[in-house]
C-alpha positions in Angstrom: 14.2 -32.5 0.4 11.1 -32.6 3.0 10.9 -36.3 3.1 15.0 -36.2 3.7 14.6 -33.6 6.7 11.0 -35.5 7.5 13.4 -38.6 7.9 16.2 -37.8 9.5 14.1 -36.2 12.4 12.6 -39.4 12.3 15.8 -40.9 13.0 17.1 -38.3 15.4 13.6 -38.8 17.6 13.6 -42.9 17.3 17.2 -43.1 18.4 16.3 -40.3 21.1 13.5 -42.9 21.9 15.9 -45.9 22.0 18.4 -44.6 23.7 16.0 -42.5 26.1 16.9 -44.7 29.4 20.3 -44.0 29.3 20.5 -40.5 28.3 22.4 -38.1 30.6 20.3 -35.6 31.6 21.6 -32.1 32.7 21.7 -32.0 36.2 19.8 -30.0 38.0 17.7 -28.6 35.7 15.4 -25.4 37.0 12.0 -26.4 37.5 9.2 -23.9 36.9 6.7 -24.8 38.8 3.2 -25.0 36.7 -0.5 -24.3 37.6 -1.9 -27.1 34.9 -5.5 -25.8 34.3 -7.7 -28.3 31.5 -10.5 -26.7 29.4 -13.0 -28.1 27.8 -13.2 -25.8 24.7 -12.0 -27.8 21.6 -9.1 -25.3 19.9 -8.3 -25.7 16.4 -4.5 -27.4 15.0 -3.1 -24.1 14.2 0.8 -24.2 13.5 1.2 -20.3 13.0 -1.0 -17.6 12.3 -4.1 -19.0 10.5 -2.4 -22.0 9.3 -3.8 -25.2 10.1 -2.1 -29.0 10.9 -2.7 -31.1 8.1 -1.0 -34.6 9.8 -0.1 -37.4 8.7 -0.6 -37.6 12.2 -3.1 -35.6 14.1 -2.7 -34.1 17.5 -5.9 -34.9 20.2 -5.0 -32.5 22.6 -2.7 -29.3 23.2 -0.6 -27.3 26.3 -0.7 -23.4 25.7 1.6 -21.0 27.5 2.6 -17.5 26.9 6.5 -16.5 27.7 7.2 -12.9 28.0 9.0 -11.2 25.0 13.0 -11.9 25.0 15.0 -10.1 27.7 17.9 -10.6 30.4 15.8 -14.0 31.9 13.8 -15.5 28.8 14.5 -15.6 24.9 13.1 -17.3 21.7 11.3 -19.9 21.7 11.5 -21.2 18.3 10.7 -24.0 17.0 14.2 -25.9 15.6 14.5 -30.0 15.7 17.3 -29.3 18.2 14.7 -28.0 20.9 12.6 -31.5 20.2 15.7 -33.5 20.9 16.4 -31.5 24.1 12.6 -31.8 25.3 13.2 -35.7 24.6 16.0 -35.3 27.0 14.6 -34.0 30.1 13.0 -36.0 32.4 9.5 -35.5 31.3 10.2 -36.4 27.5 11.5 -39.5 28.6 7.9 -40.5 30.0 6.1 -39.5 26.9 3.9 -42.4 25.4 4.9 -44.0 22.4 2.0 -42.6 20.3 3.9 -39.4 20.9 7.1 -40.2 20.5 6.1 -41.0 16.6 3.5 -37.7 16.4 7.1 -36.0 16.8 8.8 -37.9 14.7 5.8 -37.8 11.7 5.1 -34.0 12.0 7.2 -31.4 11.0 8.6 -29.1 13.8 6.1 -26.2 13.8 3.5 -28.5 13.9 4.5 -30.2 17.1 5.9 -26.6 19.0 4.7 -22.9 17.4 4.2 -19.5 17.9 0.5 -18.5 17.4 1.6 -14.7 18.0 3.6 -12.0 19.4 1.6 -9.9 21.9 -1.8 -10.0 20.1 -3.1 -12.7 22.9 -1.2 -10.5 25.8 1.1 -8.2 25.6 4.7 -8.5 25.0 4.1 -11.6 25.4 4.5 -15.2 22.9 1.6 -16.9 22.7 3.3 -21.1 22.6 1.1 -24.2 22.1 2.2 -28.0 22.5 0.8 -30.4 21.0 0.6 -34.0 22.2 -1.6 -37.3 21.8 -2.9 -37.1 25.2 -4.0 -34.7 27.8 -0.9 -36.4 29.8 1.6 -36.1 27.3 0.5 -32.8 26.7 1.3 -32.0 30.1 4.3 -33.4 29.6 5.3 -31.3 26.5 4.7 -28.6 28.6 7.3 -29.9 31.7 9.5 -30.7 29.0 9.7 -27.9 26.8 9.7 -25.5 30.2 12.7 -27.8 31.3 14.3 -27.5 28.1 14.3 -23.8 28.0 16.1 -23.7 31.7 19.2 -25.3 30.0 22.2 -24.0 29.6 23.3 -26.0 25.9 19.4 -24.5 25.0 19.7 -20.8 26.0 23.7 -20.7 24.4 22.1 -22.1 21.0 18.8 -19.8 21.0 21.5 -16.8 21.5 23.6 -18.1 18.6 20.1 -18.1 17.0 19.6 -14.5 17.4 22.5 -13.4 16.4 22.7 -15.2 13.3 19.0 -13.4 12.7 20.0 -10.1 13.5 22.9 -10.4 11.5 20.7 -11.6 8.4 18.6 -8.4 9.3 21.6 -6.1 9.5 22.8 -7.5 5.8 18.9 -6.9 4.4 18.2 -3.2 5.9 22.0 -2.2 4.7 20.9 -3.4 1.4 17.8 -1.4 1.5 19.9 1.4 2.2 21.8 0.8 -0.9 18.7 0.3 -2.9 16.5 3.6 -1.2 19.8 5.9 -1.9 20.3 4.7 -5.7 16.2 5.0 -6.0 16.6 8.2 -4.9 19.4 9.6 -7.1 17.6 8.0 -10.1 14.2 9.9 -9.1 15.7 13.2 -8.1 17.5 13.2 -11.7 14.2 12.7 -13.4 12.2 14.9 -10.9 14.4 18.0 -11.1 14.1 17.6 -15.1 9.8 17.9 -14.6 10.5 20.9 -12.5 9.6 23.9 -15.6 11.8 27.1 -15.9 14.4 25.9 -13.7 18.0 24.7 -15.2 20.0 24.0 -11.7 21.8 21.0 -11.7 21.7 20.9 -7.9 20.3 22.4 -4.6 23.8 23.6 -4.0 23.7 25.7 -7.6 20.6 26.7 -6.8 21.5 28.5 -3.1 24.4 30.1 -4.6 22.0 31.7 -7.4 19.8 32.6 -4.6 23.0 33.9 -2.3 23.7 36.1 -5.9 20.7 37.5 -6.4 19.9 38.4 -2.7 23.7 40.2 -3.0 22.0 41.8 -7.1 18.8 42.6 -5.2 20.6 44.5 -2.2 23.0 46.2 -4.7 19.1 47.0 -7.0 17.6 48.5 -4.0 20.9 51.1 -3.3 20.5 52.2 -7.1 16.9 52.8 -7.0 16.9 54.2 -3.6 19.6 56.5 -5.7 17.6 57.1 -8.4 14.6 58.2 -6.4 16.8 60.4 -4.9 18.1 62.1 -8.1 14.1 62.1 -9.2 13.4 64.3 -6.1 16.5 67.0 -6.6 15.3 67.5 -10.1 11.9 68.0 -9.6 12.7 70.5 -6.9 15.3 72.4 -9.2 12.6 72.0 -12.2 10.3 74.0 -9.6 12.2 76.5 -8.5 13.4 77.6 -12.1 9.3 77.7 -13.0 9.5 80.3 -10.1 11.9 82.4 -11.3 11.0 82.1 -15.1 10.2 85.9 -15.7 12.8 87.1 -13.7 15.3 89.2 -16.2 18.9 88.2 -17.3 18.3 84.5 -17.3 17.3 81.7 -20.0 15.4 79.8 -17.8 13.9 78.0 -21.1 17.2 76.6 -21.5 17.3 75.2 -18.1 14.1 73.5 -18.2 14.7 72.1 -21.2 17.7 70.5 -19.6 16.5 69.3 -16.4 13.3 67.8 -18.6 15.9 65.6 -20.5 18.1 64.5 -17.2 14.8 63.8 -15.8 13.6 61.2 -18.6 16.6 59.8 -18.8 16.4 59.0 -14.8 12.7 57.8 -15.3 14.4 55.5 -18.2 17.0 54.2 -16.3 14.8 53.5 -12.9 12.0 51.8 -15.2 15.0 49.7 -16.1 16.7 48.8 -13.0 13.4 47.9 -11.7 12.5 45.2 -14.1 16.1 44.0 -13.5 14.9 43.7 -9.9 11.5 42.3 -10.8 13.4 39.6 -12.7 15.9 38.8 -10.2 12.9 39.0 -7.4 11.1 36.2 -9.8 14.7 34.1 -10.5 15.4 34.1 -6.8 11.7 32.8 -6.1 12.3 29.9 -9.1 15.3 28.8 -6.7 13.7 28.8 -4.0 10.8 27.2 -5.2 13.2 24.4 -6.8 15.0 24.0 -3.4 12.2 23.7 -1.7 10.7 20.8 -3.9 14.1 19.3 -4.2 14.5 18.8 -0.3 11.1 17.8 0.5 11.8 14.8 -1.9 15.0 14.4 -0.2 13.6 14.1 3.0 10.9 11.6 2.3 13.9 8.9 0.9 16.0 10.4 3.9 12.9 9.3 6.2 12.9 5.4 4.5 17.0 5.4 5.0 17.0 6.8 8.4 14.5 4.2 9.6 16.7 1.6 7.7 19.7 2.9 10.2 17.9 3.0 13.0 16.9 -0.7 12.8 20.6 -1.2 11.8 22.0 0.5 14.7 19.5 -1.4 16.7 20.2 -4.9 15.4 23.8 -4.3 15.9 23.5 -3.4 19.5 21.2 -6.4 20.3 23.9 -8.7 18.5 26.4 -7.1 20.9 24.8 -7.7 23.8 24.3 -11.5 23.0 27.8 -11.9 22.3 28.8 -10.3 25.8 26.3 -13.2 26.8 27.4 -15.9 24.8 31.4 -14.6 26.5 30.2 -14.7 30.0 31.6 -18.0 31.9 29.1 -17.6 34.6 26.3 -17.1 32.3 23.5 -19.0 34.4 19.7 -19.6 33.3 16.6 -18.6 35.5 13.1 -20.0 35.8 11.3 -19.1 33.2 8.7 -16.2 33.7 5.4 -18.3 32.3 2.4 -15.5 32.2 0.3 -16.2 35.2 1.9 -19.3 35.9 0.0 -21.5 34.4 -0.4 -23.7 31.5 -3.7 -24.5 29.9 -4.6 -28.1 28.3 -7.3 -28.1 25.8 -8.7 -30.8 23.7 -7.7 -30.4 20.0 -10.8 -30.7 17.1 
């Protein structure tokens, strides 16, 4: 499969080379002018991130230039064989050398044209190296793939690019949506089983327990607030007949007796209602407890999700935009907005 694609760039690039004298060229193209500066410091073949060239042919020197992140003026700068067949277009790919000519038709694409970074050089900014077999064809690569970029065919493509990226982004965080909401279910199941002396099947069941009990707890409080009440008139009339106990006529014995037995049964009855309230007081905390472990769970998976729709809602918007883009007749390209203005040529170990 690599030797196919290997080859038919190979084809692509020779033809592109055959042909180059009488291929039309856009007209007009927008030049960005370039401040050309060569170094001396020998820069290693790297292809992206800490990868390194391995050949079959090896680049001698390379062009590095940073292009600010995509916005209304610039976009990607990806590497794709239809961005080598446009450099090969413009008038400074038609001057390359031949020695070249076959480095791009030899290497693979992101060997030629990659990305070292994304704002780790400078800021916001893509951090590009060309390579080439010369310090003059590296110069121009650079004219070339600058050229290139002003194009109209170029910028409608990279566009197209993006939105069929976005789109494979929107598809892969919807799915992780899926996936986060069905992990969650399965672990909220399982964690509201470990939870001990707590049977709710749900937060919901557990607030209206908790609703219940606050009403059985309001309802406690009257009766005991009664009780006390009661408490207080009999040990009041329980003093008041000791006070009159040797008056004449009058059994107070009898009386005593009686308000002695209403006034244990009271005592029995508020000990009673009391540990009903103790045990509705320690049910009520249980629910509490168990909603408040239930939706801090929740809100952690709700946290992974809600990212997940952000960056949906993001992507969408984005593919939007391009598409008003992609539907705008005028739809012109700028220079490009090269950091510093400049290129910088370096000799390749």
């Amino acid at each position: 499969m690599i030797k196919s694609k290997k080859l038919q760039l190979a084809m692509v690039l020779t033809l592109a080379c055959i042909c180059a004298p009488v291929l039309s060229v856009e007209s007009n193209p927008t030049k960005t002018p370039l401040n050309p500066e060569i170094k001396s410091e020998e820069q290693q073949w790297k292809v992206g991130g800490n990868s390194i060239g391995k050949g079959p042919i090896k680049p001698t020197h390379v062009a590095e230039l940073f292009l600010p992140y995509p916005s209304s003026d610039e976009y990607m700068p990806n590497s794709n064989p239809q961005r080598i067949r446009r450099i090969l277009k413009t008038r400074p790919g038609q001057l390359m050398s031949s020695e070249q000519l076959a480095f791009l038709s030899a290497s693979s694409v992101t060997d030629a044209i990659t990305v070292i970074d994304r704002g780790d050089t400078v800021g916001r900014h893509f951090h590009i190296r060309l390579y080439a077999m010369s310090e003059l064809d590296a110069r121009k690569m650079a004219e070339a793939f600058i050229e290139a970029m002003t194009l109209k065919a170029e910028k409608i493509e990279s566009y197209k690019q993006q939105i069929r990226m976005l789109q494979e982004s929107i598809f892969r965080n919807q799915n992780e949506i899926l996936d986060k909401e069905a992990e969650a279910e399965v672990f909220l199941a399982n964690f509201q089983e470990s939870i001990e002396n707590v049977h709710y099947l749900s937060t919901d069941e557990a607030k209206q327990a908790i609703s219940e009990l606050n009403t059985m707890l309001n309802n406690l409080d009257i009766e005991l607030a009664g009780m006390k009440a009661k408490l207080m008139a009999i040990q009041e009339h329980r003093e008041r007949q000791k006070a009159k106990k040797h008056e004449e006529g009058i059994n107070r014995e009898g009386i005593l007796l009686k308000l002695e037995d209403m006034w244990i049964d009271l005592l029995i009855e508020l000990k009673v209602t009391e540990a009903r309230k103790e045990t509705a007081i320690q049910l009520r905390s249980q629910a509490e407890d168990f909603c408040r472990q239930m939706n801090a769970k929740k809100a952690e998976f709700q946290k992974d999700v809600n990212k997940y729709k952000m960056r949906v809602t993001m992507y969408e918007q984005e593919v939007r935009q391009f598409k008003e883009k992609l539907a705008d007749p005028d739809m012109e390209t700028l220079p490009l907005k090269i950091y510093q203005n400049k290129v910088t040529i370096y000799p390749v170990k």
